[in-house]
mmJSON file of the N, C-alpha and C atoms, coordinates in Angstrom:
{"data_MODEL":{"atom_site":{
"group_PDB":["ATOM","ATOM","ATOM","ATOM","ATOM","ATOM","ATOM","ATOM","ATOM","ATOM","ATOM","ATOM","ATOM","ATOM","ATOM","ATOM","ATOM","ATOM","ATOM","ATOM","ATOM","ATOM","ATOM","ATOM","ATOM","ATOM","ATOM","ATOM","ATOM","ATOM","ATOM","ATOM","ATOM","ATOM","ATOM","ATOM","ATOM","ATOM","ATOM","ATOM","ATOM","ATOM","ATOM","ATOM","ATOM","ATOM","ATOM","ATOM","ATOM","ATOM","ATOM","ATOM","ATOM","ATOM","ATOM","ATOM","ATOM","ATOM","ATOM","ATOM","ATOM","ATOM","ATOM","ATOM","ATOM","ATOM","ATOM","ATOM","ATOM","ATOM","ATOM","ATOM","ATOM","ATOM","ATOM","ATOM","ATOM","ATOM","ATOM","ATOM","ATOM","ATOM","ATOM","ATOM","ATOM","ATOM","ATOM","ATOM","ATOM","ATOM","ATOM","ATOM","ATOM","ATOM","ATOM","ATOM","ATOM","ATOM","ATOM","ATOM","ATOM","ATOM","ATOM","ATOM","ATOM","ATOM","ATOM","ATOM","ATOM","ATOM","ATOM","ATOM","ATOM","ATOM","ATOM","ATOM","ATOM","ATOM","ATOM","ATOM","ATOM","ATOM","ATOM","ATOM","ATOM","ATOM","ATOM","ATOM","ATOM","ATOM","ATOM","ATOM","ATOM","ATOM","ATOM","ATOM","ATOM","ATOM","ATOM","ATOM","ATOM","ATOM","ATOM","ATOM","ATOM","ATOM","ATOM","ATOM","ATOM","ATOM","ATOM","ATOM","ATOM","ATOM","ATOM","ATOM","ATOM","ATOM","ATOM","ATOM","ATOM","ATOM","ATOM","ATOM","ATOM","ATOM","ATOM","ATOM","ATOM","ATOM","ATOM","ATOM","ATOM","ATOM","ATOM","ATOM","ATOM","ATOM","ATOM","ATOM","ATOM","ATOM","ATOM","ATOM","ATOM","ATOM","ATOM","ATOM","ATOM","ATOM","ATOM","ATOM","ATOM","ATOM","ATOM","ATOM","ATOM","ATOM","ATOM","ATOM","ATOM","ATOM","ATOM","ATOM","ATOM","ATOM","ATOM","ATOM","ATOM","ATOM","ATOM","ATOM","ATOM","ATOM","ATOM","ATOM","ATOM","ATOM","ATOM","ATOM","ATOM","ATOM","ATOM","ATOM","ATOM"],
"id":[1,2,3,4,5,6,7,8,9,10,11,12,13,14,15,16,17,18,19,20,21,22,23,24,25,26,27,28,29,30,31,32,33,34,35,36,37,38,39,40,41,42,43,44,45,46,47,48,49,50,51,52,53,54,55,56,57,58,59,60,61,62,63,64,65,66,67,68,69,70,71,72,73,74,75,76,77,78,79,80,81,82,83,84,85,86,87,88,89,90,91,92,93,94,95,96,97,98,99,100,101,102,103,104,105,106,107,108,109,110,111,112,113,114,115,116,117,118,119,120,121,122,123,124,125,126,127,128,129,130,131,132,133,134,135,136,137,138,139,140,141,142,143,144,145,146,147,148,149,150,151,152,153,154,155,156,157,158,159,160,161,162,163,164,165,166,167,168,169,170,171,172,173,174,175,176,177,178,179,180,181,182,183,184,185,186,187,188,189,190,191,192,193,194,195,196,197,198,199,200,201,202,203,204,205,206,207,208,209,210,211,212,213,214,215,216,217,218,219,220,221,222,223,224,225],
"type_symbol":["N","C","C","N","C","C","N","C","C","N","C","C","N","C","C","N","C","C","N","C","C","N","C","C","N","C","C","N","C","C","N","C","C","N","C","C","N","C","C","N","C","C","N","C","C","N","C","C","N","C","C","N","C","C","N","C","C","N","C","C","N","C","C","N","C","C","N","C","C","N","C","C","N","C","C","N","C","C","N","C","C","N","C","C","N","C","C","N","C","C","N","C","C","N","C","C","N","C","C","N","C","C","N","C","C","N","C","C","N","C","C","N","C","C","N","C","C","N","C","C","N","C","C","N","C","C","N","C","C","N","C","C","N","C","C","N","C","C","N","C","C","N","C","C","N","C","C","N","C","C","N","C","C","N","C","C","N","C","C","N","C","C","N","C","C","N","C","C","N","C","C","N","C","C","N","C","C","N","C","C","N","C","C","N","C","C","N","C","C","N","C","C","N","C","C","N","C","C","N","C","C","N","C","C","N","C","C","N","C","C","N","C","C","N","C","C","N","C","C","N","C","C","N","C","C"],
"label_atom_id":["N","CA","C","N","CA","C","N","CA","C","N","CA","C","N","CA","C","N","CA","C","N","CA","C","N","CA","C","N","CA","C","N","CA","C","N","CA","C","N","CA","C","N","CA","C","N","CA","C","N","CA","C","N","CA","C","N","CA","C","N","CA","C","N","CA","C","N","CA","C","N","CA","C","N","CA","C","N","CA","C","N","CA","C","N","CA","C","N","CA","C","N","CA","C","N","CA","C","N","CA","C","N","CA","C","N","CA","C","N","CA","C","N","CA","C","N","CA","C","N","CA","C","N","CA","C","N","CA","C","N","CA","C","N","CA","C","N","CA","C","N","CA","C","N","CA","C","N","CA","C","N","CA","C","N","CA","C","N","CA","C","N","CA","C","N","CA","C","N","CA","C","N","CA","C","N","CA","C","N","CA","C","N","CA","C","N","CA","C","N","CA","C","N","CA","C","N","CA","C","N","CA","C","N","CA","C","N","CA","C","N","CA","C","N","CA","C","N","CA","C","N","CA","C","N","CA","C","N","CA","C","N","CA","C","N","CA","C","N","CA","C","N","CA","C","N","CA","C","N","CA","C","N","CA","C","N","CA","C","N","CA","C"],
"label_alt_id":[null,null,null,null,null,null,null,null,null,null,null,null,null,null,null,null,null,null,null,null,null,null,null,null,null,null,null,null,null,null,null,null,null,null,null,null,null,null,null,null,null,null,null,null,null,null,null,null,null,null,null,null,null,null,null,null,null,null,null,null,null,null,null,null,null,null,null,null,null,null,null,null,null,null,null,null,null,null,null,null,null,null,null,null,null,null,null,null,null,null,null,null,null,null,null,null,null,null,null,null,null,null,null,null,null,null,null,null,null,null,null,null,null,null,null,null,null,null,null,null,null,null,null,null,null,null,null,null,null,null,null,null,null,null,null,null,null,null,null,null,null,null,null,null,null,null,null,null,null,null,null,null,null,null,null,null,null,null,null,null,null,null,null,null,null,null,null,null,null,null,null,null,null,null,null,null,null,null,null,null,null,null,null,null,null,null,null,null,null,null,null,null,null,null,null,null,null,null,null,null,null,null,null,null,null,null,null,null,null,null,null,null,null,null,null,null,null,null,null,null,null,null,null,null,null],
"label_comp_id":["UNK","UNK","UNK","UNK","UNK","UNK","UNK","UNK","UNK","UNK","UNK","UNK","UNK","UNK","UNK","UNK","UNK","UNK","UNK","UNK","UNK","UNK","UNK","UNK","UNK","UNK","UNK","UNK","UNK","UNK","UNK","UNK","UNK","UNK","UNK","UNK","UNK","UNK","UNK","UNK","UNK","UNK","UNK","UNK","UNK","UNK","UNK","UNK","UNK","UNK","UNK","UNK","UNK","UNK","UNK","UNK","UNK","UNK","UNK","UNK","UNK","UNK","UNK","UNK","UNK","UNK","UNK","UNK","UNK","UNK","UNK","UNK","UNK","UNK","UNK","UNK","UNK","UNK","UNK","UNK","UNK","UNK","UNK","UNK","UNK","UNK","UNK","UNK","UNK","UNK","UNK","UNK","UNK","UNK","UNK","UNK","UNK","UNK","UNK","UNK","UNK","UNK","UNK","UNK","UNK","UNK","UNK","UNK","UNK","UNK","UNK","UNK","UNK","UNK","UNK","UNK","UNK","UNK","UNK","UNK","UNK","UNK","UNK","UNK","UNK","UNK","UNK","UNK","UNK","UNK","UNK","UNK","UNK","UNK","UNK","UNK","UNK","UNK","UNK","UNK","UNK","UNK","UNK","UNK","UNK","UNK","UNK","UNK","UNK","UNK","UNK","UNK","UNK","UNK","UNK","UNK","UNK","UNK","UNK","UNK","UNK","UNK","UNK","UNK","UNK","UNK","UNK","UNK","UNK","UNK","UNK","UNK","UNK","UNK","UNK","UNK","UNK","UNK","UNK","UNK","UNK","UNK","UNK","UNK","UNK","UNK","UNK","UNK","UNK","UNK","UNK","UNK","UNK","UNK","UNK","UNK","UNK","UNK","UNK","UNK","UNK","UNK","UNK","UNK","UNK","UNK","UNK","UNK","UNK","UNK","UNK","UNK","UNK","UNK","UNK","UNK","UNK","UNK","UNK","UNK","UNK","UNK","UNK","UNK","UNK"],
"label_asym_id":["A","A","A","A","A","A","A","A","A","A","A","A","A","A","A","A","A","A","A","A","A","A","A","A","A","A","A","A","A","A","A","A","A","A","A","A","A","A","A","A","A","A","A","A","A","A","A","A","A","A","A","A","A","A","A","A","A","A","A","A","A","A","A","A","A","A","A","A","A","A","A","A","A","A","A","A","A","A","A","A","A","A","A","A","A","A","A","A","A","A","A","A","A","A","A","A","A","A","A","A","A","A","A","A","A","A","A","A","A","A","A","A","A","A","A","A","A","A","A","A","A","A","A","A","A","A","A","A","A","A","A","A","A","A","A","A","A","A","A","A","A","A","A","A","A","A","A","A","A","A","A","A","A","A","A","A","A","A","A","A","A","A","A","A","A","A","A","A","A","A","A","A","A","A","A","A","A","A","A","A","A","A","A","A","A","A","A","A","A","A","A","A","A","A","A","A","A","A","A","A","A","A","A","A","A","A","A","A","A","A","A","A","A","A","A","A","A","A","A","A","A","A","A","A","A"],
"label_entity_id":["1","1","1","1","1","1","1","1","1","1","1","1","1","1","1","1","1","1","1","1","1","1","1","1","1","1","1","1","1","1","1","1","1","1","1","1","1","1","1","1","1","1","1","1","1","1","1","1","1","1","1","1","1","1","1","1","1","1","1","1","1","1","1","1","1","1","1","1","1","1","1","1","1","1","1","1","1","1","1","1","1","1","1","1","1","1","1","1","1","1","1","1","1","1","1","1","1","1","1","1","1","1","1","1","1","1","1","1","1","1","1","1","1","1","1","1","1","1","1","1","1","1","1","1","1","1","1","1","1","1","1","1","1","1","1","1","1","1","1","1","1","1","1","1","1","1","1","1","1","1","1","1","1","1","1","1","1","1","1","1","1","1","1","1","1","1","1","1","1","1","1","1","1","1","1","1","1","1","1","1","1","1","1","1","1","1","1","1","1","1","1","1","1","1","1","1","1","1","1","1","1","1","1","1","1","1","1","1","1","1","1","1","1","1","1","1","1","1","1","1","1","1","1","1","1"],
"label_seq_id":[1,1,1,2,2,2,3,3,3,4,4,4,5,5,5,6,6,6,7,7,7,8,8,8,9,9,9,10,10,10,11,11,11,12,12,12,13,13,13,14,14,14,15,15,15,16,16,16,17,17,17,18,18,18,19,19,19,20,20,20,21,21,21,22,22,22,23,23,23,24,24,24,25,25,25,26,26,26,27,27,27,28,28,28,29,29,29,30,30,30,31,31,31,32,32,32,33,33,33,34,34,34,35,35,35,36,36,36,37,37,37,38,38,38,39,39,39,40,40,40,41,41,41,42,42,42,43,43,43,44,44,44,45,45,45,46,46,46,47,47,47,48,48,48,49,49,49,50,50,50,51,51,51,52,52,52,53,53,53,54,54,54,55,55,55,56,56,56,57,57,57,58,58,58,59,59,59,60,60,60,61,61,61,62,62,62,63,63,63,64,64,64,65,65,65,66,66,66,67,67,67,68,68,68,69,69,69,70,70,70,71,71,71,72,72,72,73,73,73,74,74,74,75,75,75],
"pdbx_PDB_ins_code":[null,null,null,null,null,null,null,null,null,null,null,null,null,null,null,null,null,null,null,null,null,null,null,null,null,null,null,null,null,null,null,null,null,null,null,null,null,null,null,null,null,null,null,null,null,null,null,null,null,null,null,null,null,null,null,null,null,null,null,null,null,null,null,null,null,null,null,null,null,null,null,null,null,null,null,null,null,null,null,null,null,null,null,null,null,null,null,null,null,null,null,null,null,null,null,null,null,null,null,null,null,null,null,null,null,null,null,null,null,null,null,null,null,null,null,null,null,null,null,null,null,null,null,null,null,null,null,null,null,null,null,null,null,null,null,null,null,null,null,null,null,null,null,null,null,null,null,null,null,null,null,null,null,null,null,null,null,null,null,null,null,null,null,null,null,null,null,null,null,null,null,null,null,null,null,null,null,null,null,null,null,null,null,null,null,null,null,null,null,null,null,null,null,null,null,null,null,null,null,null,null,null,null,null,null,null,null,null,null,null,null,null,null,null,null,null,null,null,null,null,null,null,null,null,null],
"Cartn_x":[-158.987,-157.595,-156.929,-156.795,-155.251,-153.503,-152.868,-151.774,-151.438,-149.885,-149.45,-148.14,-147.747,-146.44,-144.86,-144.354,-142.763,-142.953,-144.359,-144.54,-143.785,-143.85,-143.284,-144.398,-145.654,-146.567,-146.765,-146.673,-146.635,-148.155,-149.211,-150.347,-150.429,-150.781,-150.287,-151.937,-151.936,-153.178,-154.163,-153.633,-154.019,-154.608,-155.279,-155.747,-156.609,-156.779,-157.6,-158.145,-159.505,-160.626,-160.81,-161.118,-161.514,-162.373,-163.586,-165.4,-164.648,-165.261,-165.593,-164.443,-163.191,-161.848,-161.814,-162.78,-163.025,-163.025,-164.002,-164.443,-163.108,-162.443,-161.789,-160.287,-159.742,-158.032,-157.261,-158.305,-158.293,-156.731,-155.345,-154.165,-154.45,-155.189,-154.726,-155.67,-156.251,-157.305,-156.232,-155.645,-154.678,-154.546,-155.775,-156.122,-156.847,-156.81,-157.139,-158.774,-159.357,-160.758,-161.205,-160.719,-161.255,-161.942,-162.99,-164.163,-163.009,-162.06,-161.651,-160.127,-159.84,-159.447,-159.335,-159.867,-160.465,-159.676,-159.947,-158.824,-157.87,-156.811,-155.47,-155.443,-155.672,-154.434,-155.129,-156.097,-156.036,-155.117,-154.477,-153.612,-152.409,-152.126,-150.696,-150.552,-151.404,-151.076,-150.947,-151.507,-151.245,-149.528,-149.626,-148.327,-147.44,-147.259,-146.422,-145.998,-147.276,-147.433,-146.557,-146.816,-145.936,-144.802,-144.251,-142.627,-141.883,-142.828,-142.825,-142.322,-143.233,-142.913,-141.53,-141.237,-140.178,-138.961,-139.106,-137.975,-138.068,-138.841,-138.859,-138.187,-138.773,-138.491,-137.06,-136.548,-135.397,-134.357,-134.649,-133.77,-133.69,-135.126,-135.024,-134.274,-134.509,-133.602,-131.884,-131.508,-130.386,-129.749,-130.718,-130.87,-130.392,-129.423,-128.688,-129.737,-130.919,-132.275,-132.937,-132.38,-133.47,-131.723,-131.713,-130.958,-131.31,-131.584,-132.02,-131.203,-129.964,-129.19,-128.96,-129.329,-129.485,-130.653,-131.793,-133.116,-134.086,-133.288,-133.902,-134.988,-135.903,-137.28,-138.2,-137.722,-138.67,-137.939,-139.195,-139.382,-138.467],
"Cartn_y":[206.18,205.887,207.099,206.536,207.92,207.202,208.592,208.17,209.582,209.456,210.21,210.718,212.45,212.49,211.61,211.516,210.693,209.028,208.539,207.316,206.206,206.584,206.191,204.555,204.974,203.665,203.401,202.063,201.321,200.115,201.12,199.65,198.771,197.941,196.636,196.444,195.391,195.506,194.352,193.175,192.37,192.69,191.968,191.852,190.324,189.474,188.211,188.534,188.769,188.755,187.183,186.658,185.441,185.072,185.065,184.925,183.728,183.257,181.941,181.27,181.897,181.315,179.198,179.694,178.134,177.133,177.529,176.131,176.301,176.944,177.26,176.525,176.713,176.311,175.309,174.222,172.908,172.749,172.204,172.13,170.352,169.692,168.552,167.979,168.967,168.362,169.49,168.468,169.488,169.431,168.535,168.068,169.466,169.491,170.645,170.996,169.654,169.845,170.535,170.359,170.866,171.786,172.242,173.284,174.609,175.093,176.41,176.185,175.644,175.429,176.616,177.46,178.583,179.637,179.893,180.787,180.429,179.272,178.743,179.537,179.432,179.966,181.093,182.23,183.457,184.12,183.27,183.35,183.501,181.691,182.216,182.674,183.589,184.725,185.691,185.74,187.506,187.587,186.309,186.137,186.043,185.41,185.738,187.287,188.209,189.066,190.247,189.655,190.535,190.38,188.917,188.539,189.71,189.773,190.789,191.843,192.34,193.497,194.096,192.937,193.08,193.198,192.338,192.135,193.14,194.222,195.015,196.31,196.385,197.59,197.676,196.542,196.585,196.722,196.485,197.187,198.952,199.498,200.633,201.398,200.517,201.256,201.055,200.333,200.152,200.694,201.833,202.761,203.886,205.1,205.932,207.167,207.263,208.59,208.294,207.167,206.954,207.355,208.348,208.857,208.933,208.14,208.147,208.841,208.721,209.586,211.397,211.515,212.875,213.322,212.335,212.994,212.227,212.055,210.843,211.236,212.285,212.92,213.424,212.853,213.138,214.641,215.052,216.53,217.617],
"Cartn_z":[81.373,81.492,82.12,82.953,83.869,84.196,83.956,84.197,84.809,85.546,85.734,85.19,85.279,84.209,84.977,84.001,84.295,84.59,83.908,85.141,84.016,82.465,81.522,81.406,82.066,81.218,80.157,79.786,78.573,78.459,78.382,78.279,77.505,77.695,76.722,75.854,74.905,74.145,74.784,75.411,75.9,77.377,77.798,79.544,79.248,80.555,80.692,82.205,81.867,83.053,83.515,84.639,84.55,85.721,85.387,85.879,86.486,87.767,89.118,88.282,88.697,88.826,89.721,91.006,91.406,90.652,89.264,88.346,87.336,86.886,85.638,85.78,85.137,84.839,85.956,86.164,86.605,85.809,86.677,86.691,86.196,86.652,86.109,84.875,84.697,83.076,82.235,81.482,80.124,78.678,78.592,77.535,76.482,75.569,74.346,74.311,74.671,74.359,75.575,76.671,78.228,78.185,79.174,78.755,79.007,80.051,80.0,78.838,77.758,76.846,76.106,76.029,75.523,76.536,77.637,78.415,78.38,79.007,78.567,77.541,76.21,75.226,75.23,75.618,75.853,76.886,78.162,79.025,78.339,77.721,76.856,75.556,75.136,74.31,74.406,75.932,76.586,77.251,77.309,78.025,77.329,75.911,74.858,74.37,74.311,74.121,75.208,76.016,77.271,77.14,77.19,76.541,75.963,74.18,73.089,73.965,74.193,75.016,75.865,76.589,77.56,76.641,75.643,74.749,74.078,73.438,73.03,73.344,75.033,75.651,76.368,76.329,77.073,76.105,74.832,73.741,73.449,73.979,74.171,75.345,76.351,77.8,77.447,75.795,76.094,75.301,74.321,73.809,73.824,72.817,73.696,74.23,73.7,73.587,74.98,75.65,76.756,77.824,78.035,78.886,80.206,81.572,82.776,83.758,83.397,84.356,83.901,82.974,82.418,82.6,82.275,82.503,83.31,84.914,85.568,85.83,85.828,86.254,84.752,83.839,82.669,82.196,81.869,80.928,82.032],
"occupancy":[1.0,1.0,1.0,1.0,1.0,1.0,1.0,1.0,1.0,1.0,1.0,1.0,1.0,1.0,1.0,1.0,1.0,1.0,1.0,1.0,1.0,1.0,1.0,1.0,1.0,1.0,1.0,1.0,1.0,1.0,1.0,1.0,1.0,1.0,1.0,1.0,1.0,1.0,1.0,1.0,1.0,1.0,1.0,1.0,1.0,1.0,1.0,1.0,1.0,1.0,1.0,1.0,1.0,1.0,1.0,1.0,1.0,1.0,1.0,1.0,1.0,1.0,1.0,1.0,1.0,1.0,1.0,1.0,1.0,1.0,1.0,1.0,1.0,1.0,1.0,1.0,1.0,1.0,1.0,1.0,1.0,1.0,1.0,1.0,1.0,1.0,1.0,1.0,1.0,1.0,1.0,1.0,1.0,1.0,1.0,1.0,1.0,1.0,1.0,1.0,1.0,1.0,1.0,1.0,1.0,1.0,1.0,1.0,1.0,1.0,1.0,1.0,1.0,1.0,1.0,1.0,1.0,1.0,1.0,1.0,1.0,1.0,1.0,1.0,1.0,1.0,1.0,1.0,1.0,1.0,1.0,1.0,1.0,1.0,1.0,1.0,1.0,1.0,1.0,1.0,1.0,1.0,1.0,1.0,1.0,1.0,1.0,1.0,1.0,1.0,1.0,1.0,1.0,1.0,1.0,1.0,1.0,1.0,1.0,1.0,1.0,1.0,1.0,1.0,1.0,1.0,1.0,1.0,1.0,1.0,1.0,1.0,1.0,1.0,1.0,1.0,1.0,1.0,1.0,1.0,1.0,1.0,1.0,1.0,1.0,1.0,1.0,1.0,1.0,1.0,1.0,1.0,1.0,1.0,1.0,1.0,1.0,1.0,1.0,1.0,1.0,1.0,1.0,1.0,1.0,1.0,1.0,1.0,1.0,1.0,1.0,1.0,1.0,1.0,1.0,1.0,1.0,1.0,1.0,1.0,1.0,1.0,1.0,1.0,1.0],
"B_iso_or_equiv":[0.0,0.0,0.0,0.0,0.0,0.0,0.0,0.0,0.0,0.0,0.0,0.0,0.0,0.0,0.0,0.0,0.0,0.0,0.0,0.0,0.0,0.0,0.0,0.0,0.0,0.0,0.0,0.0,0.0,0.0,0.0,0.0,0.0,0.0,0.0,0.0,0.0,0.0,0.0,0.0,0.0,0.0,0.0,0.0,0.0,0.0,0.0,0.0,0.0,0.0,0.0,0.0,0.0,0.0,0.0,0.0,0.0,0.0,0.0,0.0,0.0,0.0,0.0,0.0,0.0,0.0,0.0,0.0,0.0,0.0,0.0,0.0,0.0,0.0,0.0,0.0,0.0,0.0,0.0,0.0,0.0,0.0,0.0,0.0,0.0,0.0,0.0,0.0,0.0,0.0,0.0,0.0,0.0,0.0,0.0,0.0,0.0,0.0,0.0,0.0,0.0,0.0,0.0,0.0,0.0,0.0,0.0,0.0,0.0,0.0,0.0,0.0,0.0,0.0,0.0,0.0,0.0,0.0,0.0,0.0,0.0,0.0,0.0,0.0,0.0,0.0,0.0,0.0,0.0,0.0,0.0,0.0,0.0,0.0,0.0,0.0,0.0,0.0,0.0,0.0,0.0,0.0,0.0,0.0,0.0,0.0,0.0,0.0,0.0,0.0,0.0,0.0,0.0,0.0,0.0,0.0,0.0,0.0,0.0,0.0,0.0,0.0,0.0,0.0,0.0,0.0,0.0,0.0,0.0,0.0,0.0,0.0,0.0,0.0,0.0,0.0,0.0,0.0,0.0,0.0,0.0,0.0,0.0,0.0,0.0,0.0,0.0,0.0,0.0,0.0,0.0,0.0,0.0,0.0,0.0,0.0,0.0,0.0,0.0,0.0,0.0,0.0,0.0,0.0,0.0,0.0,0.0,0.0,0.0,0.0,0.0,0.0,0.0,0.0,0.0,0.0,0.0,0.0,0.0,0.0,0.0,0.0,0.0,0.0,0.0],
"pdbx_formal_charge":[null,null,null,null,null,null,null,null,null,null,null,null,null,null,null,null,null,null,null,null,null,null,null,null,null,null,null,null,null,null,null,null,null,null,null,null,null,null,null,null,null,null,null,null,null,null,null,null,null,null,null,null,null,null,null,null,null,null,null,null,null,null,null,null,null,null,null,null,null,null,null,null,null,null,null,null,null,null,null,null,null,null,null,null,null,null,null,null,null,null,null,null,null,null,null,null,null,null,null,null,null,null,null,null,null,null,null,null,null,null,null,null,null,null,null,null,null,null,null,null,null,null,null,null,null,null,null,null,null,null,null,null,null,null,null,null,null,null,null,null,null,null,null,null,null,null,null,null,null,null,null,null,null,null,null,null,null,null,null,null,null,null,null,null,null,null,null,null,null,null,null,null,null,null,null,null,null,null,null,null,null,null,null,null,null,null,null,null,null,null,null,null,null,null,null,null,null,null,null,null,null,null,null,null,null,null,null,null,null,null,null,null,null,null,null,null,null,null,null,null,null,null,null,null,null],
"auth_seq_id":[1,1,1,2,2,2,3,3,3,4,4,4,5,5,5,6,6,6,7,7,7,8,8,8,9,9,9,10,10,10,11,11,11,12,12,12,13,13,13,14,14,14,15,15,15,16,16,16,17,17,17,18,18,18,19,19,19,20,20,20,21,21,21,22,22,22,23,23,23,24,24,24,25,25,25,26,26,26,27,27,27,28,28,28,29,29,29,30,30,30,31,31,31,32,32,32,33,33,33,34,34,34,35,35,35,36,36,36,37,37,37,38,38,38,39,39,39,40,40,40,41,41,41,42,42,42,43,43,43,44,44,44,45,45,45,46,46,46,47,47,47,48,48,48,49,49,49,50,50,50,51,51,51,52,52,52,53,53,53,54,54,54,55,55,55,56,56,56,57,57,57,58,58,58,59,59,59,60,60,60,61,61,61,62,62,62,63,63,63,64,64,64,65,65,65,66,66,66,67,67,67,68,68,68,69,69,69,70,70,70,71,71,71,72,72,72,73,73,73,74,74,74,75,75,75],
"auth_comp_id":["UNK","UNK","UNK","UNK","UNK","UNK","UNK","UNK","UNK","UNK","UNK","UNK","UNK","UNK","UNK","UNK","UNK","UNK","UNK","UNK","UNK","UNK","UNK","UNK","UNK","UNK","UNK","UNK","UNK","UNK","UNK","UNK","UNK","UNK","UNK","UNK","UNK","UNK","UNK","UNK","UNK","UNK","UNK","UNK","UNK","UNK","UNK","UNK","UNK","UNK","UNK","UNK","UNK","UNK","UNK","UNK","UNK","UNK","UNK","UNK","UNK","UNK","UNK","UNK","UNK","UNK","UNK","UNK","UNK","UNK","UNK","UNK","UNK","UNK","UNK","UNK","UNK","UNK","UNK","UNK","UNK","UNK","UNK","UNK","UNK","UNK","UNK","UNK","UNK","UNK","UNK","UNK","UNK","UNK","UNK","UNK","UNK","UNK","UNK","UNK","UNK","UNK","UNK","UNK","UNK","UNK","UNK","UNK","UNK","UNK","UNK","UNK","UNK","UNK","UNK","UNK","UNK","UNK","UNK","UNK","UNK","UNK","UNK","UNK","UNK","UNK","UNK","UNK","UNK","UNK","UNK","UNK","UNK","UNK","UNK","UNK","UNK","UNK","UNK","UNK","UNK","UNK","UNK","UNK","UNK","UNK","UNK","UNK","UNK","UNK","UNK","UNK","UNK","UNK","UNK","UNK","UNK","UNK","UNK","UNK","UNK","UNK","UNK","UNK","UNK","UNK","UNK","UNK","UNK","UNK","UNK","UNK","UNK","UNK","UNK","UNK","UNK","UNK","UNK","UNK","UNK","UNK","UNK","UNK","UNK","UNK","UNK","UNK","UNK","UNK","UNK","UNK","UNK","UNK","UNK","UNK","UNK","UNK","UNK","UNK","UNK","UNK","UNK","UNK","UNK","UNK","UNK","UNK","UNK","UNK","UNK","UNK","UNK","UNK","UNK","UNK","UNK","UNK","UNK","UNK","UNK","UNK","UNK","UNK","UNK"],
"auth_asym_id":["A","A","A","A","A","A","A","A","A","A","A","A","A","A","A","A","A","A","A","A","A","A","A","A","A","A","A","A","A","A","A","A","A","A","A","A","A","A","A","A","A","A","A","A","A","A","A","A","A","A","A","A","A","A","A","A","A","A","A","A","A","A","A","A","A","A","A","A","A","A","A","A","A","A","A","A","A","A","A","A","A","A","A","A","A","A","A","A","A","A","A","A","A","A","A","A","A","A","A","A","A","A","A","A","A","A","A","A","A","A","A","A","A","A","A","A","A","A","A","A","A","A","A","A","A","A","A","A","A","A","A","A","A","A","A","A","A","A","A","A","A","A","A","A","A","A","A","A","A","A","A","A","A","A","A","A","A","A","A","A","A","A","A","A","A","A","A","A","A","A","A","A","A","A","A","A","A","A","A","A","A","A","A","A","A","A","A","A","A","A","A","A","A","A","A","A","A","A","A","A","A","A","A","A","A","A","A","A","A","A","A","A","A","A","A","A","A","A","A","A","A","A","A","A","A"],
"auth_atom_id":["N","CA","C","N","CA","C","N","CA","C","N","CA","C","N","CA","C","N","CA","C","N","CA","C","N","CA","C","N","CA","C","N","CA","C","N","CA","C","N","CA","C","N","CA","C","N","CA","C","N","CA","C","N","CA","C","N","CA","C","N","CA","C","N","CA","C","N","CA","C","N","CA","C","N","CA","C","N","CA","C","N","CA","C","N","CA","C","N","CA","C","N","CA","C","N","CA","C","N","CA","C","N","CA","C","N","CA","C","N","CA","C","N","CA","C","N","CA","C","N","CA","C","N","CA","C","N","CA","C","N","CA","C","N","CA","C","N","CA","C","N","CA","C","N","CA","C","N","CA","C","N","CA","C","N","CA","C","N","CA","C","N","CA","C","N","CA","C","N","CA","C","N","CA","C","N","CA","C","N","CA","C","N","CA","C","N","CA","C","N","CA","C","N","CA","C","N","CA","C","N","CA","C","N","CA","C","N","CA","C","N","CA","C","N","CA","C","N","CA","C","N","CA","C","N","CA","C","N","CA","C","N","CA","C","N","CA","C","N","CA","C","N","CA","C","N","CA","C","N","CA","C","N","CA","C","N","CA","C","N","CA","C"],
"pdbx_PDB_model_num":[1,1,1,1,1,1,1,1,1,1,1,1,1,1,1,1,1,1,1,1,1,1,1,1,1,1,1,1,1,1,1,1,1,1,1,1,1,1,1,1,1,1,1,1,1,1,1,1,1,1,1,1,1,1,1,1,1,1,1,1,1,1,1,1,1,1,1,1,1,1,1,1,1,1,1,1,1,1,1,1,1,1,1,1,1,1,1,1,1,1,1,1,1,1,1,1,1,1,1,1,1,1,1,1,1,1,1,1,1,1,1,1,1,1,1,1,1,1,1,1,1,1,1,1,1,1,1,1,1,1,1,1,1,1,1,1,1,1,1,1,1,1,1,1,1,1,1,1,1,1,1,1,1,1,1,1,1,1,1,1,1,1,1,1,1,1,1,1,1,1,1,1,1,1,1,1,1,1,1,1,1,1,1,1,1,1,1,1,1,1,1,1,1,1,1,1,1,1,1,1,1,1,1,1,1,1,1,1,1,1,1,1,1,1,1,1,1,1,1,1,1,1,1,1,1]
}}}
């Protein structure tokens, strides 16, 4: 893992890899049992999860400690 300083990254806990995308997340089979059934809701839980996030962090930028115009370059 690398980052750089001031970049203010936030990694998230989730990620979805997804092996021969060709065969997988067929748009018109939407039925529960479907064989990639199993990714779908690994998709939308990462994606819920990110939501979390946004909603989270944007309560912090609105925050009085996150000062950007005082400390628009970090440290």
């Amino acid at each position: 893992m690398s980052s750089y300083k001031n970049t203010k990254i936030c990694y998230l806990p989730d990620h979805v890899i997804i092996r021969d995308i060709e065969n997988v997340l067929d748009t018109h089979d939407l039925t529960t049992d479907a064989p990639d059934s199993h990714i779908k809701n690994r998709i939308d839980r990462s994606l819920d999860v990110l939501l979390r996030y946004t909603a989270a962090l944007s309560e912090m930028r609105k925050h009085s400690t996150v000062d950007l115009m005082q400390h628009a370059h970090g440290m």
